[in-house]
N, C-alpha and C positions, 0 to 999 in steps of 0.2 A: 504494500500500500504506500503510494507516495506520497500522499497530503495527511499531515497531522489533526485533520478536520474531521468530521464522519460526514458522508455526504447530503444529509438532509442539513439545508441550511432557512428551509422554508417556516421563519416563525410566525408566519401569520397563520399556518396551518395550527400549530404548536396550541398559539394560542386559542386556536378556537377550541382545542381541546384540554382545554385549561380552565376553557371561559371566562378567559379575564384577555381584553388587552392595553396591553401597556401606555403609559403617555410617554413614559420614559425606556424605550427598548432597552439600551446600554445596561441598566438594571439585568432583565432577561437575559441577555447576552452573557454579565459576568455570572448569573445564575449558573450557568452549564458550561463556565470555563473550567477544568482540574486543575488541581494543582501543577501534575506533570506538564500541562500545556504552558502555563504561566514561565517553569525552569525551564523551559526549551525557551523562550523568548526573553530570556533576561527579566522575568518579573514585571517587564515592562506595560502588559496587560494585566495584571492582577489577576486573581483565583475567586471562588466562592465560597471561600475557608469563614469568613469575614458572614457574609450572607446566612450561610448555613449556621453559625453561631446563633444569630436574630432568629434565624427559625426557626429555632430547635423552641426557643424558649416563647413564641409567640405561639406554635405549634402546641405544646404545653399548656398555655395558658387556653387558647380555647376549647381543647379536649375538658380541660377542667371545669370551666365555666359551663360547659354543655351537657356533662355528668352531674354537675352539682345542679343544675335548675333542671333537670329532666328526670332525676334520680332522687327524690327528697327525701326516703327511705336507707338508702344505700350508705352504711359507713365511712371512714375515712380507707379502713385499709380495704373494701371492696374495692371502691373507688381508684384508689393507687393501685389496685392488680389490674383493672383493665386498662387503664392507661397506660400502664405499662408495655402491655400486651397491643396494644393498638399502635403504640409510638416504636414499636421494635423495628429495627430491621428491615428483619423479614417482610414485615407487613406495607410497611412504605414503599419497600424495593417493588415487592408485587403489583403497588397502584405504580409505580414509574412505568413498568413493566406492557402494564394494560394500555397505555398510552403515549409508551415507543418513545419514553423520550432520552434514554439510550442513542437513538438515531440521533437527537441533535448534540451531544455532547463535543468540546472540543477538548484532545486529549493531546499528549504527546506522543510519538510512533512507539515506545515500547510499551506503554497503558494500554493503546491499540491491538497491538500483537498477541498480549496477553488477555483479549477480551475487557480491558476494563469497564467497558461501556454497558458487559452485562452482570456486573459485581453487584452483589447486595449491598453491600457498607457502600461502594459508590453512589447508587442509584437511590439508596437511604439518604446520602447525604446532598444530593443533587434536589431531592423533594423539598430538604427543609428551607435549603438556599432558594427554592424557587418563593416559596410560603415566605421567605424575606424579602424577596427581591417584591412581592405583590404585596407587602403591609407596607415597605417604604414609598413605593408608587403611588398608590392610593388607600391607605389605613387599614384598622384594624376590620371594618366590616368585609368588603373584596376577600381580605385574605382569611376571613370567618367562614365567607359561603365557600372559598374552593376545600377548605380541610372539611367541612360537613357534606361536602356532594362526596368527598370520597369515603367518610368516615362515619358518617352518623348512621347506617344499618346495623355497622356492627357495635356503636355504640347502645342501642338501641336492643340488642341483643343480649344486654348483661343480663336481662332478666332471666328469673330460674335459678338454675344451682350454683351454690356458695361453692361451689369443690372446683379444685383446679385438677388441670392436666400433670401434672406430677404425681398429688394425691390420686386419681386414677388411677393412672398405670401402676403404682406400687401397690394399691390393693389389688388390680387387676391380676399380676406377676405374683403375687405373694400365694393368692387364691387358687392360680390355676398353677403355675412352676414351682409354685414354692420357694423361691428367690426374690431377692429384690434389685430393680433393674440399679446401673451404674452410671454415673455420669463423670466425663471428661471431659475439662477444657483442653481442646486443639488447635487452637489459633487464640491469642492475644495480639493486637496493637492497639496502637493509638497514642496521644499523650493521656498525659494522666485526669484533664477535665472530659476526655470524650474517648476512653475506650471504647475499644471491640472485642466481642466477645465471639465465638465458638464452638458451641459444646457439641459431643457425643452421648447418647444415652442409648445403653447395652443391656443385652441382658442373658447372660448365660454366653459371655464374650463375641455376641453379634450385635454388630451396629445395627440399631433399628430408625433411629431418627438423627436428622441432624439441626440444629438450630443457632440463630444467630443474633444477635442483639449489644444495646450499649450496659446490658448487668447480666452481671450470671444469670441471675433467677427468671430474665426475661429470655433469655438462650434456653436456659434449661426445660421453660416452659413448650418455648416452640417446638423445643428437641421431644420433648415429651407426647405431645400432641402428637409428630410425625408417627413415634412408634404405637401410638393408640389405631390410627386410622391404618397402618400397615397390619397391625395386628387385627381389625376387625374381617379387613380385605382375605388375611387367610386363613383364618380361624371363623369369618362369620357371628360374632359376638357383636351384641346392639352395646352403645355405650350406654343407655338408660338415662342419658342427662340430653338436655340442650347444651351445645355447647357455648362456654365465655365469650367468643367474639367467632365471627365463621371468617375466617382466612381470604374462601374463593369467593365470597362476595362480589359479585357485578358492578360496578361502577354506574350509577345514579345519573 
């Protein structure tokens, strides 16, 4: 590949599937610059490092705001599980995923080579930087409706069982193998205000899920989850709950 660009450079497309567009593009632009794209150019372009910080925490705060007035029931620590569980990784990566926006990223030729563009931690971090680059553009509301058009179902979803996906599977494992499943972290980076997380979760030394987020517990959840849904798939076992947030969710 000769151009360190990916070749969709059409953001008007972008945005319509965003539903927001810009007054200010350059925003959008450094939204899906990488880092690695920035050191190939001398820095001279700047990254989304900066963006994605703002979003993280603007991203937070409406999750928050729309559990706590939608949820009047719901505790503090229910509250913090599914946010936690909605703000993973995993989960962000997914909705970048739904709407390709991988294709516009601009990366440097070795990020490229190595697929960066279809990286969960990337495409994790590329959402919240966009969710910054549309609160600076135009405020807190714009950048409310686009995190509720892709997040409010499974927000909306907490209802029903207090049990998580960890708790599952180890009563599930315990029940039927008589073992209890194992978790490893396998990947660490990050600095120290915005790790990444990792994990495996095994069970009688086969990996059965894998999962990925900014805390253990939010990795370990997702890891957990995978090997519930693999284990129903060959075993045929209902899980008996609704589950905390549904994953494949359709985009609104």
């Amino acid at each position: 590949m000769k151009s360190a660009v990916l070749p969709n450079s059409d953001l008007g497309t972008l945005q319509q599937k965003i539903d927001y567009h810009f007054q200010d593009i350059s925003l959008l632009e450094l939204a899906l610059t990488h880092e690695s794209y920035s050191n190939e150019h001398n820095f001279e372009c700047g990254n989304n490092e900066r963006l994605e910080f703002l979003g993280d925490s603007v991203l937070g705060m409406i999750i928050c705001l729309y559990l706590y007035k939608r949820h009047p029931k719901a505790n503090e620590g229910r509250m913090a599980q599914v946010k936690g569980l909605i703000a993973s990784t995993s989960y962000l990566a997914d909705k970048a995923r739904v709407m390709k926006i991988g294709e516009y990223l601009k990366m440097g030729r070795g990020e490229l080579l190595s697929r960066g563009y279809d990286k969960s931690n990337v495409l994790a971090d590329v959402m919240e930087a966009v969710i910054g680059a549309i609160y600076l553009d135009g405020g807190f509301e714009p950048a409310q409706r686009f995190v509720l058009n892709m997040l409010k179902t499974a927000m909306d979803n907490m209802e029903g069982s207090q049990r998580d996906y960890k708790s599952l599977l180890q009563e599930f494992s315990q029940k039927s193998f008589h073992i209890l499943p194992t978790y490893q972290v396998v990947k660490e980076e990050g600095p120290a205000h915005d790790r990444f997380f990792q994990i495996e979760v095994s069970l009688a030394g086969k990996v059965l899920g894998s999962g990925e987020g900014h805390t253990k517990q939010n990795a370990g959840q997702i890891a957990a989850e995978q090997a519930l849904r693999l284990l129903r798939l060959q075993m045929g076992f209902d899980l008996e709950i609704k589950p905390m947030i549904i994953l494949d969710d359709p985009m609104l």
